[in-house]
C-alpha positions as a Python dict, from the first residue, in 0.01 Angstrom:
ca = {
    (1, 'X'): (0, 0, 0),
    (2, 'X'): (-54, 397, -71),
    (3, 'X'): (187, 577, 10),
    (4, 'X'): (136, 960, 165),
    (5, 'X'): (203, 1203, -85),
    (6, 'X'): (249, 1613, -90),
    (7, 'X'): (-52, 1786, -47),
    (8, 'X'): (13, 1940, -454),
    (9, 'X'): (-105, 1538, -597),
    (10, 'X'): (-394, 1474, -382),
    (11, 'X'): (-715, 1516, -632),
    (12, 'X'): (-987, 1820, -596),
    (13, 'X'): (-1206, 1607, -302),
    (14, 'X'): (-1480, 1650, -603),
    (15, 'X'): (-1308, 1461, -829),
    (16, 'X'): (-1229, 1224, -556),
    (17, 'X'): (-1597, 1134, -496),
    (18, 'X'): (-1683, 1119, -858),
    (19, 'X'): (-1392, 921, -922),
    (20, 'X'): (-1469, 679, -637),
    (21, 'X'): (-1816, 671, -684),
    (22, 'X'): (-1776, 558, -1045),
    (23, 'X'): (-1543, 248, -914),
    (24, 'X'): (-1756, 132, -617),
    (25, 'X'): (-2040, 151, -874),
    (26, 'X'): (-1817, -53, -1116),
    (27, 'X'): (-1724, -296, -841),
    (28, 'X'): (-2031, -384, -735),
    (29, 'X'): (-2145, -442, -1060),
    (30, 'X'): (-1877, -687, -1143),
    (31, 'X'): (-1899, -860, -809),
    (32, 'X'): (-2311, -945, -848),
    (33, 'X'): (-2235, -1094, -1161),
    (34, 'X'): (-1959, -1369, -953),
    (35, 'X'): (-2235, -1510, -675),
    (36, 'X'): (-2559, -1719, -741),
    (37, 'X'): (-2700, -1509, -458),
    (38, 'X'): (-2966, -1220, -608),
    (39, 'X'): (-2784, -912, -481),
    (40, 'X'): (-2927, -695, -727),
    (41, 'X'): (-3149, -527, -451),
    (42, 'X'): (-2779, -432, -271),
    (43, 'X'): (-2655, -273, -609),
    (44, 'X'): (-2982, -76, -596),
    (45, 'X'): (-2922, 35, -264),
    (46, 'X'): (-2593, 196, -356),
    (47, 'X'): (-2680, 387, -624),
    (48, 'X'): (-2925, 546, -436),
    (49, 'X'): (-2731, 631, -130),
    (50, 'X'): (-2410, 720, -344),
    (51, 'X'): (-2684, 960, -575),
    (52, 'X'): (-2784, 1108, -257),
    (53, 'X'): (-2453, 1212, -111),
    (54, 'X'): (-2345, 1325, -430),
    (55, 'X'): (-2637, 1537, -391),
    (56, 'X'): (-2544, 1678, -59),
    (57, 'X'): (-2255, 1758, -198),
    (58, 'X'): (-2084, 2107, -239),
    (59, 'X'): (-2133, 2173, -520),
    (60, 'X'): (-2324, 1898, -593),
    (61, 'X'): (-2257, 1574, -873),
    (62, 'X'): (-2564, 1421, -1086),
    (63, 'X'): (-2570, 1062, -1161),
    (64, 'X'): (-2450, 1146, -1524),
    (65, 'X'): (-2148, 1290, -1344),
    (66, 'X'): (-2122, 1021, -1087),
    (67, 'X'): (-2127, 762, -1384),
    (68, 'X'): (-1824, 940, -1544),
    (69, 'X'): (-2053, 1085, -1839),
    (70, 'X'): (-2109, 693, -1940),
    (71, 'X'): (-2432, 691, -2126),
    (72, 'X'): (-2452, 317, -2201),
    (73, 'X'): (-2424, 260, -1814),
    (74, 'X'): (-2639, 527, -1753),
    (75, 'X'): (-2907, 369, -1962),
    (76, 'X'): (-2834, 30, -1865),
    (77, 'X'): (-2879, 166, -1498),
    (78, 'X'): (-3186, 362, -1576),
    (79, 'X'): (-3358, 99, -1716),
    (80, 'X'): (-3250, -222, -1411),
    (81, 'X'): (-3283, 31, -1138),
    (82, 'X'): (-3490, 376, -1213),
    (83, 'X'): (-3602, 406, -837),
    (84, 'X'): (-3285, 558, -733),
    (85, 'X'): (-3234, 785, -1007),
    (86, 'X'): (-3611, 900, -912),
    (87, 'X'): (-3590, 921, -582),
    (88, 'X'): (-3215, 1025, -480),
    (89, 'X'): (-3337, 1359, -478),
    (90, 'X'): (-3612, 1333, -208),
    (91, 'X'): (-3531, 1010, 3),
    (92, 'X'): (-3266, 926, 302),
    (93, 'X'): (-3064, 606, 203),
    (94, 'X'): (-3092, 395, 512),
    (95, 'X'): (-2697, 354, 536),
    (96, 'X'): (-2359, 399, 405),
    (97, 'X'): (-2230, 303, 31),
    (98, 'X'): (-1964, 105, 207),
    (99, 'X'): (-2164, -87, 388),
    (100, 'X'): (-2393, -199, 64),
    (101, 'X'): (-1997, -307, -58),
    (102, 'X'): (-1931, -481, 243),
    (103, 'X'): (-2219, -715, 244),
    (104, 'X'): (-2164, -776, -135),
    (105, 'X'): (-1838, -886, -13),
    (106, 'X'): (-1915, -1158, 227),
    (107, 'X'): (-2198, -1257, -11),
    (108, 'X'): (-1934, -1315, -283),
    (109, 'X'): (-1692, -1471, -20),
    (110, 'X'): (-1876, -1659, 245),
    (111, 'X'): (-1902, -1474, 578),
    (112, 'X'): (-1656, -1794, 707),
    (113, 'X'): (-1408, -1638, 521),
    (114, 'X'): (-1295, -1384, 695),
    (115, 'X'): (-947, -1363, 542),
    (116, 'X'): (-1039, -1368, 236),
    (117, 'X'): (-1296, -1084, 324),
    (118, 'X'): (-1033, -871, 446),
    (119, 'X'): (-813, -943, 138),
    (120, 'X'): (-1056, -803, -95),
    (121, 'X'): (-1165, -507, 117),
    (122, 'X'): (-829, -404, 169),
    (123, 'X'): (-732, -404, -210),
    (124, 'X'): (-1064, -205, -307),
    (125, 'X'): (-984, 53, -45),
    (126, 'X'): (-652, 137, -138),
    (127, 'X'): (-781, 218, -471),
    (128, 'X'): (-1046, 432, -343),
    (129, 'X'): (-788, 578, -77),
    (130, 'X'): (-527, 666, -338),
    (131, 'X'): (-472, 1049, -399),
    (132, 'X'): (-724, 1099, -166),
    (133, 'X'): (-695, 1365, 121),
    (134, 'X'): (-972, 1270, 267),
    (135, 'X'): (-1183, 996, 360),
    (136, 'X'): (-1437, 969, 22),
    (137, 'X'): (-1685, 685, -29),
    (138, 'X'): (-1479, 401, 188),
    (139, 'X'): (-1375, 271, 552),
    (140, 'X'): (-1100, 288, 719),
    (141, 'X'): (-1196, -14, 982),
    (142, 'X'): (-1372, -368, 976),
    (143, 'X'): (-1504, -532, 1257),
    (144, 'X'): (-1557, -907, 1308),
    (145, 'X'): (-1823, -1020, 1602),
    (146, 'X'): (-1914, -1343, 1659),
    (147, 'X'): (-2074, -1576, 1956),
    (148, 'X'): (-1814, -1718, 2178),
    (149, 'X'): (-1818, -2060, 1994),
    (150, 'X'): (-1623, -2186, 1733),
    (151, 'X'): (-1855, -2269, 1475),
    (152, 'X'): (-2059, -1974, 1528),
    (153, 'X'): (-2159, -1741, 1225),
    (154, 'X'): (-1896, -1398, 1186),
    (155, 'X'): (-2088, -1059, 1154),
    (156, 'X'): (-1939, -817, 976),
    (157, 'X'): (-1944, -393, 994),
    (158, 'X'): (-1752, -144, 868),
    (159, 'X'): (-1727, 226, 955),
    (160, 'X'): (-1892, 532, 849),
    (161, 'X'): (-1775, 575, 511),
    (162, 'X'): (-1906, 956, 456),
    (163, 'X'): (-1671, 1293, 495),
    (164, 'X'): (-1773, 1606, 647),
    (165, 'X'): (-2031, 1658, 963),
    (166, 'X'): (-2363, 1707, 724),
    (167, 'X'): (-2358, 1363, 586),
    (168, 'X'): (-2182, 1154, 883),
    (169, 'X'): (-2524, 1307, 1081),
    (170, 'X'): (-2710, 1242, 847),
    (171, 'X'): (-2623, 852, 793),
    (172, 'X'): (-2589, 782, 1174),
    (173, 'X'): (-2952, 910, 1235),
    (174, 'X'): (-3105, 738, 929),
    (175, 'X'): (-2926, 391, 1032),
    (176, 'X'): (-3049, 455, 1381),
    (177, 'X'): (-3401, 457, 1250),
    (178, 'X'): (-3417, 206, 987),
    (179, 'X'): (-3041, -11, 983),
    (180, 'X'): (-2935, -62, 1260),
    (181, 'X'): (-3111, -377, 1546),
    (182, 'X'): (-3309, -133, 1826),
    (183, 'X'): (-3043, -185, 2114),
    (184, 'X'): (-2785, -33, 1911),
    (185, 'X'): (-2938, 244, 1789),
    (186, 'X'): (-3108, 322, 2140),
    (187, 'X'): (-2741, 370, 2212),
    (188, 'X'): (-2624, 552, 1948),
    (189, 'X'): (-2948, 757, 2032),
    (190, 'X'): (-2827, 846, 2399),
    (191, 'X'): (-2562, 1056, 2275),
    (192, 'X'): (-2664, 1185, 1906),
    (193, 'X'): (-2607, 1425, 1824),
    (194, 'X'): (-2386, 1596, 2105),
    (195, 'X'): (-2106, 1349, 2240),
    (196, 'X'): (-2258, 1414, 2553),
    (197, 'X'): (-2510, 1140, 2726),
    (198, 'X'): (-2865, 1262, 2792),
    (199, 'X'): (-2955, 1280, 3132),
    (200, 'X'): (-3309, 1208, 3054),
    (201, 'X'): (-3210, 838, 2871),
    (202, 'X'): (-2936, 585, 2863),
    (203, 'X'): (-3007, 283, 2613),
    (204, 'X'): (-2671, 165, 2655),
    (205, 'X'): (-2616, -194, 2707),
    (206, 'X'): (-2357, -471, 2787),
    (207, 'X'): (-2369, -774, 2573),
    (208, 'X'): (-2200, -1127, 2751),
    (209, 'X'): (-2067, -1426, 2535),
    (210, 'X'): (-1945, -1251, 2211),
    (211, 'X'): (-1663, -1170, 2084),
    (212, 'X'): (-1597, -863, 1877),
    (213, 'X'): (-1264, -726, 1729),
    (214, 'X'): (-1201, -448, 1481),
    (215, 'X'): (-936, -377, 1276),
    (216, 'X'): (-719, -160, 1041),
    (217, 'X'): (-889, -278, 636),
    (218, 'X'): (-565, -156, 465),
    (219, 'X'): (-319, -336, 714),
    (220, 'X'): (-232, -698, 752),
    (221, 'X'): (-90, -736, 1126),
    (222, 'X'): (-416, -871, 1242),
    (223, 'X'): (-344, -706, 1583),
    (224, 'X'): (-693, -592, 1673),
    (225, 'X'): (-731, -206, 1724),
    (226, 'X'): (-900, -94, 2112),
    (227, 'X'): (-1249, -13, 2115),
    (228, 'X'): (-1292, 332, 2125),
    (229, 'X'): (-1424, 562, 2469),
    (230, 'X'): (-1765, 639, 2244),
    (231, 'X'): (-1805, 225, 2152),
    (232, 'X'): (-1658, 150, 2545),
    (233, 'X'): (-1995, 400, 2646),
    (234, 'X'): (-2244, 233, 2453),
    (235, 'X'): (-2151, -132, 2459),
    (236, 'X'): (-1953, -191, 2776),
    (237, 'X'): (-1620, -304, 2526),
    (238, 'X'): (-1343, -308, 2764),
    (239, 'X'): (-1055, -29, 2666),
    (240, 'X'): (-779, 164, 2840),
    (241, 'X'): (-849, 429, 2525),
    (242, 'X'): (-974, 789, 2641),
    (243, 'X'): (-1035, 949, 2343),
    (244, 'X'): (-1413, 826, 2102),
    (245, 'X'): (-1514, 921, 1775),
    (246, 'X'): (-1855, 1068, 1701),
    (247, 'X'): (-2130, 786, 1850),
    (248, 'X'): (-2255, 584, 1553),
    (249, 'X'): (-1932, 636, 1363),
    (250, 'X'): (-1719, 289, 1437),
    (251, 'X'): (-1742, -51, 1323),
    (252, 'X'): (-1817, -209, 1598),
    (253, 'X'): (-2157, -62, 1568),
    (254, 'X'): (-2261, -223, 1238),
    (255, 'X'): (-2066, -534, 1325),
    (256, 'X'): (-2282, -578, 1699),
    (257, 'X'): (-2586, -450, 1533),
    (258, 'X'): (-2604, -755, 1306),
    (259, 'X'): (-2465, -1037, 1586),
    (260, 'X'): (-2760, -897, 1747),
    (261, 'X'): (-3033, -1023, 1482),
    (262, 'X'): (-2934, -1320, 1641),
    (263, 'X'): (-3227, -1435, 1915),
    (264, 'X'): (-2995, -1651, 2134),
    (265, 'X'): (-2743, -1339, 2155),
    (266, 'X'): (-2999, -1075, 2205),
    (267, 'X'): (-3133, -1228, 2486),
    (268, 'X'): (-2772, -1219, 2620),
    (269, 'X'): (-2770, -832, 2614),
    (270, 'X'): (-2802, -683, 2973),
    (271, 'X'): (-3003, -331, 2908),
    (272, 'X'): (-2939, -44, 3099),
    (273, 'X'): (-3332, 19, 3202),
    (274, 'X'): (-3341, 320, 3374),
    (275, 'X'): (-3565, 492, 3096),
    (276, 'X'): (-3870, 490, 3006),
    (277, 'X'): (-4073, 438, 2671),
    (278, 'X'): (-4175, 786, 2666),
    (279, 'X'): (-3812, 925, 2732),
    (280, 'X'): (-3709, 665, 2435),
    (281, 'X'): (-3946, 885, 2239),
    (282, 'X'): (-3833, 1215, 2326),
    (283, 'X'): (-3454, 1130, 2280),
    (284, 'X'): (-3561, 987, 1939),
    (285, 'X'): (-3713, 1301, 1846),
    (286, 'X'): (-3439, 1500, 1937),
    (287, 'X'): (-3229, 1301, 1668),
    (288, 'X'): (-3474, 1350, 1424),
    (289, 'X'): (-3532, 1732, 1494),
    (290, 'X'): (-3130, 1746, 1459),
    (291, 'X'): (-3178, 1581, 1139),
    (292, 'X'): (-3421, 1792, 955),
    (293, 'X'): (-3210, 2095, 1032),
    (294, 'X'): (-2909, 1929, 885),
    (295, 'X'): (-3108, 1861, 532),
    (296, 'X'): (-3250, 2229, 569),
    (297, 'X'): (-2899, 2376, 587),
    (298, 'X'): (-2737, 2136, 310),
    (299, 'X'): (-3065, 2253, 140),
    (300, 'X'): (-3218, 1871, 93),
    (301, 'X'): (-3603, 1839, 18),
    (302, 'X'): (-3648, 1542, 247),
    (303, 'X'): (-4022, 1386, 178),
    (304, 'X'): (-3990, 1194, 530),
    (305, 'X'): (-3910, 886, 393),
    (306, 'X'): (-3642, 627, 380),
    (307, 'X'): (-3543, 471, 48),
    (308, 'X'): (-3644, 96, 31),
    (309, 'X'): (-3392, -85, -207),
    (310, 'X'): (-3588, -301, -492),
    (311, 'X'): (-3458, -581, -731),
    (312, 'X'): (-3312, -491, -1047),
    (313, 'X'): (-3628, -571, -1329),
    (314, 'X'): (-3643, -861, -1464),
    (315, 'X'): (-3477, -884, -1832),
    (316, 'X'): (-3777, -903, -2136),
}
């Protein structure tokens, strides 16, 4: 495991995100090549969203600099997935780099596996973590929901993998309106972007019958880690915890939006239904007035639209 070192060896958090961007690229790469399963469409979607927050970035990193200066892999890129090269610049990924790995991961493993899931996420984020000050390009936490039977199909999420305020916003409202299953981002919408509940909607919910556990990716105790006061809010998770990260942030949000796909458990899901459609619509729009300012002030030329990933082209 890393070990904490001085704050003199921790890597310029530039060189951090080039660095990790170039091995979750790398990874991802290598992993497509080990399942029958066509994931070329989740590679796509990573380069674009890891393109785009390199963009954001202060100052910001091109693809050429993301890709380590690598021409034959920037050509080889270029030429099995041009759209996010093109359109990095002007589209909202719909989610988190990490969470493109993640699914490559139970793809590759079998979303049974959970042990082996957690095996391989843990030694990938290490990697990324080491030298690292911050949290660049990777999770800290995995969470694991299923329905309360034993044969039932695991769900997997992991948490916001983004640093700084201007791209955790931005993520959270773009997987609120085109990632995550409507009851969890209605949610996430109650309290985005203040931490603070709007008195005008509550699309919080409590969901029966399911059972959903997060924990630690680079530890191996398997003790499950308390839902947070923010997830405890939104989703009725029993906790004695007082303290919640930013709504949208955890796991467990990921994890329960993807259980929820699930017909038999959505209709489990007791809403909170004191709002109504129109006060849906207002508390939406206040999320997406909040983002527009954000891309304003980190100077991003949004065109309104949200990337769509597409499969690599087909070899002549």
């Amino acid at each position: 495991m890393a070990t904490q070192q001085s704050t003199g060896d921790f890597l310029d958090d530039s060189e951090v995100f080039r660095r990790n961007a170039f091995l979750l690229i790398s990874k991802m790469m290598e992993m497509t090549t080990c399942t029958q399963e066509d994931t070329s469409k989740l590679v796509d979607e990573i380069l674009h969203s890891i393109f785009f927050l390199g963009e954001i970035n202060r100052p910001a990193i091109s693809p050429r600099e993301l890709l380590d200066d690598d021409e034959d892999l920037l050509r080889d890129l270029m030429i099995d997935h041009p759209e996010p090269f093109r359109l990095y610049s002007s589209q909202l990924p719909r989610r988190s780099p990490f969470s493109c790995l993640l699914d490559m991961v139970v793809y590759l493993e079998g979303q049974e596996n959970e042990d082996a899931i957690r095996t391989r996420l843990k030694k990938i984020s290490l990697e990324l973590m080491t030298n690292a000050s911050k949290k660049v390009l990777f999770s800290t936490t995995l969470c694991v929901s299923h329905a309360n039977n034993t044969d039932s199909v695991r769900h997997y999420g992991v948490s916001m993998s983004t640093t700084g305020r201007p791209a955790g916003q931005i993520l959270i409202a773009a997987s609120c309106f085109h990632f995550w299953h409507k009851y969890v981002a209605n949610a996430v919408i109650s309290y985005c972007p203040n931490k603070k509940r709007k008195a005008y909607f509550n699309g919080t919910f409590k969901l029966n019958g399911v059972k959903c556990e997060a924990f630690t990716i680079t530890e191996d105790t398997g003790t499950p880690k308390k839902p947070c006061k923010s997830c405890s809010n939104m989703f009725g998770l029993d906790t004695t915890e007082t303290w919640g990260y930013h709504y949208g942030n955890c796991a467990e949000v990921e994890s329960l939006s993807k259980l929820l796909g699930v017909e038999e458990v959505e209709r489990r899901v007791q809403n909170n239904e004191n709002w109504t459609e129109q006060n849906r619509q207002k508390a939406t729009n206040a999320v997406l007035h909040h983002l527009n300012t954000v891309l304003r002030a980190v100077g991003f030329a949004w065109d309104g639209r949200f990337y769509t990933a597409q499969r690599a082209l087909p070899e002549n």
